[in-house]
C-alpha positions in Angstrom: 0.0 0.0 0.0 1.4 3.4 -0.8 1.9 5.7 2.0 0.3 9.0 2.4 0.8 12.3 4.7 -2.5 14.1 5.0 -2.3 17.6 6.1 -3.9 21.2 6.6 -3.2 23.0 3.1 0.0 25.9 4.0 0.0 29.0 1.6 3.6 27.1 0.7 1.3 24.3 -1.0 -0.2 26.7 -3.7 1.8 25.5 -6.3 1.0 21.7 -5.9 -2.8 22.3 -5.1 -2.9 24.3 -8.5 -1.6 21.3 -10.3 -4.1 19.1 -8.8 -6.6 20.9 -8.8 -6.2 21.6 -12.5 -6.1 18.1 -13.2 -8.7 16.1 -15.4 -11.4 15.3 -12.8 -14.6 15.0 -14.9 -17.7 15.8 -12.2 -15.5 14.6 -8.7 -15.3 18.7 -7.4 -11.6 18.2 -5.8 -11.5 21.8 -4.5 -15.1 22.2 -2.7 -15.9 25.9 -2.1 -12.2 27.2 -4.2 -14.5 28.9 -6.6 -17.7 29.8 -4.9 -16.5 31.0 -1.9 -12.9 31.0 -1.8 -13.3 33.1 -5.3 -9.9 31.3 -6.5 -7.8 33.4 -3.7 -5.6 30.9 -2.3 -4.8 32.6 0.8 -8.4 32.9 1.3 -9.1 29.3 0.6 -6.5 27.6 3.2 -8.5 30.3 5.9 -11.7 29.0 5.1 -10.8 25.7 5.1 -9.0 25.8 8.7 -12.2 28.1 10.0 -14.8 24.7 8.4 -13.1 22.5 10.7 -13.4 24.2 13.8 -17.6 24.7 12.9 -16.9 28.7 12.1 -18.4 30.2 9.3 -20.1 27.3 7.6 -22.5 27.6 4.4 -26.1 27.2 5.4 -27.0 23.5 6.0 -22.9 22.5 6.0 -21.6 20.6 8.7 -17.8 20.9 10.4 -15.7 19.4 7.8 -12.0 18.8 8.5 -10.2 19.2 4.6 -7.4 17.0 4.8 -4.5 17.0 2.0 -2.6 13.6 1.1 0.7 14.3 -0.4 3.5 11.6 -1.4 7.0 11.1 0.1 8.0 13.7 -2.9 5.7 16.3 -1.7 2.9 16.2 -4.4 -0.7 16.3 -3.8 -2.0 13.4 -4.8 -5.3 13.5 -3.1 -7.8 14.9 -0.2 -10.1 14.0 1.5 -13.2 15.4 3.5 -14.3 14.3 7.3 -17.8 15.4 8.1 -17.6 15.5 11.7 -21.3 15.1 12.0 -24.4 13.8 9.7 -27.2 15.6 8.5 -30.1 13.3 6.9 -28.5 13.9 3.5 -25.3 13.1 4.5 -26.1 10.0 6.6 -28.0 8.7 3.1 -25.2 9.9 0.3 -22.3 11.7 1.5 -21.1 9.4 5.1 -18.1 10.6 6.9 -15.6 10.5 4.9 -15.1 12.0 0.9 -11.7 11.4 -0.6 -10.6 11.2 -4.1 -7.3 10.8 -5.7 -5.9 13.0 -8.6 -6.1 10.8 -11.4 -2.5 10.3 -12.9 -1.5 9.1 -9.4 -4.7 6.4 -9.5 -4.3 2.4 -9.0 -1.2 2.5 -6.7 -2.9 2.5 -3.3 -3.3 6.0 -2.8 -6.8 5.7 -2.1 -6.8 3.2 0.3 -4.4 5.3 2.3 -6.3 8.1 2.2 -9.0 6.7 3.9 -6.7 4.7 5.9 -5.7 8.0 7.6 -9.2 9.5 7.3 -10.1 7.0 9.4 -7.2 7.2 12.2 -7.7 10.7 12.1 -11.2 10.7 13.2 -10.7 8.2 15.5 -8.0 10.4 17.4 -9.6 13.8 16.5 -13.0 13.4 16.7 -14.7 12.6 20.1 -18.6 10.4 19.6 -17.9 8.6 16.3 -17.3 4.9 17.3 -18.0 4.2 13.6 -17.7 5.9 10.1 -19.8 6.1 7.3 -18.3 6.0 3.6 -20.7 5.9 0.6 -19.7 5.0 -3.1 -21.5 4.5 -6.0 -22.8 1.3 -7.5 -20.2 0.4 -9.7 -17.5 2.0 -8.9 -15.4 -0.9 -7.9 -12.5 0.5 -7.0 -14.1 2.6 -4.4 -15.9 -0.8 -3.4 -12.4 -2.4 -3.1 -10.9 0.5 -1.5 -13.7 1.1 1.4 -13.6 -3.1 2.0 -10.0 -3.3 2.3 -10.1 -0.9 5.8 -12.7 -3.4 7.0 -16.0 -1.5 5.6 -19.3 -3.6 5.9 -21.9 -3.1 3.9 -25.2 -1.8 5.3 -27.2 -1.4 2.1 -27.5 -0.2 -1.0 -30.1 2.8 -1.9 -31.5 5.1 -4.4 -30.8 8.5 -4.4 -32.9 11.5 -5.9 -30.5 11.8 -8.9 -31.2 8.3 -9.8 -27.5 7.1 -8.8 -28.0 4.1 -6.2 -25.5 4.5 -3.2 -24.0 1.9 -1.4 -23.5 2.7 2.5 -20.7 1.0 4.7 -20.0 1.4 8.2 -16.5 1.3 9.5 -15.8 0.5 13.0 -13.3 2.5 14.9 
């Protein structure tokens, strides 16, 4: 499994989340809120980001969400992930816990698994109440299957969602 360091974006990283960001994701949003409310100011972003995890300033209807950057032993960003420290109706039904995604010339070497790997350790020494995490994927997509059942996630169900894309929900104990 290829190792990851996540970490807190620092106004250093600009360079490297550019590049990622920037990279060919189809509909995955990498950098949520960097163009609505962030308004592609970086400085801004990495505040607004840091202020979201500590429950400060939050969009309407948005829960505190630690944004967690996973970068290789060369310093890249190769990924991120997002921890919902709580969940709404919505999220416990689509969303779960944990969001990650990996920038795709760095996909099928373990990255992902990693990342939610350390998702997962860093909820469990971060966050106090969550004795178990919820990570969604969509039907299909095996190698988010794969990569939420190789850190031990069972599958609760699978259910339809309002855009017609049918959700399957595992629950990862801590």
């Amino acid at each position: 499994m290829s190792k990851v360091i996540l970490r807190h974006l620092k106004i250093s990283d600009e360079e490297q989340f550019h590049k990622a960001n920037n990279a060919q994701w189809g509909d995955f949003p990498f950098a949520h809120y960097w163009e609505t409310l962030a308004r592609k100011d970086f400085s801004k972003y990495v505040r607004i980001l840091h202020e979201f995890s500590k429950g400060l300033h939050l969009p309407k209807g948005h829960v505190p969400c630690t944004f967690l950057f996973a970068f290789n032993d060369k310093g890249e960003i190769i990924g991120r992930t997002s921890i919902r420290h709580e969940l709404t109706e919505h999220l416990l039904k689509v969303g779960g816990h944990i969001g990650y995604g990996v920038v795709p010339e760095h996909r099928l070497k373990g990255y992902a698994t990693s990342i939610l790997e350390e998702s997962l350790k860093y909820i469990k020494s971060n966050l106090v109440g969550i004795d178990r995490a919820l990570v969604t994927c969509d039907e299909g997509n095996l190698g988010s299957q794969r990569t939420i059942e190789k850190n031990n996630g069972v599958l609760e169900n699978i259910i339809d969602t309002p855009s017609g894309i049918r959700k399957m929900r595992y629950w990862i104990s801590l």
